[in-house]
N, C-alpha and C positions, 0 to 999 in steps of 0.2 A: 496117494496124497502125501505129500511134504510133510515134514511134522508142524510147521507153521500153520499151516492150512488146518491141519486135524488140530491143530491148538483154537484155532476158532469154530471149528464145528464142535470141539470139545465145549469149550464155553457156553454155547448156546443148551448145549445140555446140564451144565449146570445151573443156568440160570434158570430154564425149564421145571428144576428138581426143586431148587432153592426158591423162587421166588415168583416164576409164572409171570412175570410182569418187568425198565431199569435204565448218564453218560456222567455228569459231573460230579456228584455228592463227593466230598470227602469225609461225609460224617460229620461227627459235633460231639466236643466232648461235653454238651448243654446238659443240665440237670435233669430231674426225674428219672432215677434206676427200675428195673425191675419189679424189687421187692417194697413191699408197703401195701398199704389200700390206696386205691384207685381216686385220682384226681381229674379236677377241671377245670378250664378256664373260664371267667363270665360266663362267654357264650356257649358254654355247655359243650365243646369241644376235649377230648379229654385228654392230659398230661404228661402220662404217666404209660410205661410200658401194659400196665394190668387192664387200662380202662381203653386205652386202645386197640389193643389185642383184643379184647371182648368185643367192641363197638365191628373190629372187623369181623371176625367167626359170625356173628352173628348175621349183619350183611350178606357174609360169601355165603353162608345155608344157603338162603332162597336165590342163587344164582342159578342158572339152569345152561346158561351158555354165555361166550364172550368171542368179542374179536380180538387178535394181538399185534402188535407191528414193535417190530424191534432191530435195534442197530447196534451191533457190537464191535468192539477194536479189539481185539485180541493180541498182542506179542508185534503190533502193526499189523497185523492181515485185519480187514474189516468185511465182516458178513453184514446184509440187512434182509430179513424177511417177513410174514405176514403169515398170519393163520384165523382157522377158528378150533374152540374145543367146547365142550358139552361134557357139563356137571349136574352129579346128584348130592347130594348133601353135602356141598362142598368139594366132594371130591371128584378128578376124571375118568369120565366114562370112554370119552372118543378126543381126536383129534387130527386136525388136517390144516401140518404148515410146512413151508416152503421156503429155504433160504436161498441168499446168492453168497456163495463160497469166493472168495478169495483171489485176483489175479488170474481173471477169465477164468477161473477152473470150473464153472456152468452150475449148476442149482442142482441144491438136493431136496427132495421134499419127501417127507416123514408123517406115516399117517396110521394112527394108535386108536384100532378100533378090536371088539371083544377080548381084546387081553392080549393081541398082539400088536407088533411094531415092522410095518413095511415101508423099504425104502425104496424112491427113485433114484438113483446114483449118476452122477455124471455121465457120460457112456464111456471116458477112460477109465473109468472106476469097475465098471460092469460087466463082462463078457458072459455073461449068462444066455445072451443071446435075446432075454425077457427084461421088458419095462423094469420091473421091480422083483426086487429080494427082500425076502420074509428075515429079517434080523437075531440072529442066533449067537450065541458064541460059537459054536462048531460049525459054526460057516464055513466053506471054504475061500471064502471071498476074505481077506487080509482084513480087509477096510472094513466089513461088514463085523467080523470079526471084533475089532476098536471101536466101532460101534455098540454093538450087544456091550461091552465089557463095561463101556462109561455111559452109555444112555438108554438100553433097553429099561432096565430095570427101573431107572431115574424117572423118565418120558411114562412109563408105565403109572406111576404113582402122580405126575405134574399136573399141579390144579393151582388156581388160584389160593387155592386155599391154605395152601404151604403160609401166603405171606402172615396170616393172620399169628402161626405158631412160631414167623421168626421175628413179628413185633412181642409176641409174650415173653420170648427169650432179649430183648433188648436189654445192652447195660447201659446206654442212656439212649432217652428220647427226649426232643428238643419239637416246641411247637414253632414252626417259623414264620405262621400268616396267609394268608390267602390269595389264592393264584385259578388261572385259568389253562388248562390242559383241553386241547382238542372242544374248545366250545363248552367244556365242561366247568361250572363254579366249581372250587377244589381246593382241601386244604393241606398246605407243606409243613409235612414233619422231615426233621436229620432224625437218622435214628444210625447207632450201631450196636450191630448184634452180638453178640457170647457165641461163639460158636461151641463151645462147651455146654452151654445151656437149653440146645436144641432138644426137642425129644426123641428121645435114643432111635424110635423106629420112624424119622421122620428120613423118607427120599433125602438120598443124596447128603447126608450129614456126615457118615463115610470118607465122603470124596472130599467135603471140605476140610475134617480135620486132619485127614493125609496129607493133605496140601501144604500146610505147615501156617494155615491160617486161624488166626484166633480173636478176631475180629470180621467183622464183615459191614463197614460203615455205607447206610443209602440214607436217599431222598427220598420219601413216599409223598405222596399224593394222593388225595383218597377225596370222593363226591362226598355228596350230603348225606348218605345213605351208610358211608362206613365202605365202599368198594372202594378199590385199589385203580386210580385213574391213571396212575404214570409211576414207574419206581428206573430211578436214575443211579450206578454206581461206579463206582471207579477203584480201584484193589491191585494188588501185585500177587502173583502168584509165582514161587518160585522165581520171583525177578522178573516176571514178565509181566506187565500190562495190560490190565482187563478195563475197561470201559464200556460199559450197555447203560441204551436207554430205551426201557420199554413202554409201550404206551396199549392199555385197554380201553376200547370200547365197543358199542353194541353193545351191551348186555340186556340177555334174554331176546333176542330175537333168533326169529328161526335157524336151526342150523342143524345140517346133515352131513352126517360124514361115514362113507360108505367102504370097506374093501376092496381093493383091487381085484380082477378077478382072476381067479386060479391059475386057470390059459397064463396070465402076465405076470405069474410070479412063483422064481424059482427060491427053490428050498432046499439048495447045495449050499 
C-alpha cells in the first residue's frame, strides 16, 4: 500500500478513534467556550460546550447499537465505507465495517469483536493464503503491521461516544439552526475542539496531538434525542488534506457481529 493510500486508511482510523461519526465544516470561531455553566437557547437547545456535551453523554448511554456510512478525502485519495457497531454504556463492544481504499486498490473490512481486530485485506495486500489476518503489531504482514500501530488500539476503544468527550472539550461552540440529515429533524452545531483539552486517556488523543494539530474544527448534527446524526470536517494534517463526512443511523436496531472463523484467519 502506497503511502497515499495508507494515508486514507489512516484517516478512517482516526476518525474511528476521534469521533465515530464527519466533509465541509471549517469550524466557527462563534461564541460559547468551554468553561462557564451550561447555556440555552429559547428552545431549550443548549449553547455552550458544558450543556452539550452533557445533553450528548447522556443520549449515547442508552445507545446499544448504530449504523455508520462515511466518505473521506484524504491527501486526494478518497475512501467511502459502511458499517455497524454495538455499544454498552457508551462504549464499543463490537464492530463490522468495510471501506473502499483508493485507486482500484479493492476493500478492506475491519471487524472488532471480544477485544480483537481482524482484517480482510486486499488480496495484494494478503499472502497468507487466508481470508483474514488477526491485526497485531508483530505481524509479519508490513501493512498489517501499520495497521495494529495506528488503528488497533484506536478501533479497539471507537464508540460514538468519543463525540460526546470532544464536544466537552470544545473551545467554541456555535449553534447554527436546523437541518435535516438522512430523513432525520437535526440540529447544526460549528464546533472546534482543543485538542489539548481532550481527556488524557481518551483513544486516539496521542495521534492527534503528534500530528501537530491543535484544533480540530466540525459540524455536528445531533437528533432530538442528543445523538450524533452527521459530523462533517475538514483539517490539514501535516499539509495534507482530510475531509470526512460521516453520517449515523439505525440506532438500536438489531445488530450482530460475529468473528471470522479460525480456519480463515492467520496469526503470522
Amino acid at each position: 500500500m502506497n503511502s497515499r493510500r495508507l494515508c486514507a486508511a489512516l484517516a478512517l482510523s482516526c476518525l474511528l478513534a476521534a469521533c465515530s461519526s464527519s466533509t465541509s465544516g471549517k469550524g466557527s470561531t462563534g461564541s460559547s467556550g468551554a468553561a462557564g455553566s451550561s447555556a440555552a437557547a429559547p428552545g431549550g437547545k443548549p449553547t455552550d460546550a458544558a450543556g452539550l456535551g452533557g445533553l450528548m453523554q447522556s443520549a449515547i448511554a442508552g445507545i446499544t447499537s448504530a449504523h455508520i456510512s462515511l466518505d473521506i478525502d484524504a491527501a486526494g485519495q478518497k475512501v467511502s465505507g459502511a458499517g455497524d457497531e454495538k455499544l454498552s454504556g457508551g462504549k464499543l463492544v463490537a464492530m463490522d465495517i468495510t471501506e473502499q481504499l483508493p485507486g482500484g486498490a479493492g476493500s478492506l473490512q475491519l471487524i472488532i469483536v471480544g477485544g480483537k481486530t481482524y482484517a480482510k485485506l486486499p488480496a495484494s495486500l494478503n499472502k497468507s493464503g487466508k481470508p483474514y489476518v488477526l491485526v497485531t503489531p508483530d505481524s509479519s504482514n508490513p501493512t498489517v503491521r501499520a495497521l495494529a500501530g495506528s488503528l488497533d488500539s484506536a478501533l479497539s476503544s471507537a464508540s460514538i461516544g468519543s463525540v460526546g468527550a470532544f464536544i466537552t472539550a470544545a473551545q467554541t461552540v456555535k449553534l447554527v439552526g436546523s437541518a435535516t440529515v438522512s430523513g432525520v429533524k437535526a440540529t447544526h452545531y460549528s464546533v472546534v475542539v482543543d485538542i489539548a483539552k481532550l481527556p488524557a486517556d481518551l483513544p486516539g488523543k496521542d495521534a492527534l496531538a503528534s500530528s501537530g494539530l491543535k484544533t480540530l474544527p466540525l459540524d455536528l448534527y445531533i437528533d432530538d434525542q442528543g445523538r450524533p446524526v452527521r459530523v462533517n470536517e475538514d483539517f490539514k494534517v501535516q499539509g495534507q488534506e482530510v475531509a470526512s463526512n460521516v453520517t449515523v443511523t439505525n440506532y438500536n436496531k438489531p445488530v450482530t457481529v460475529t468473528a471470522p472463523p479460525a480456519s480463515e484467519v492467520s496469526t503470522d
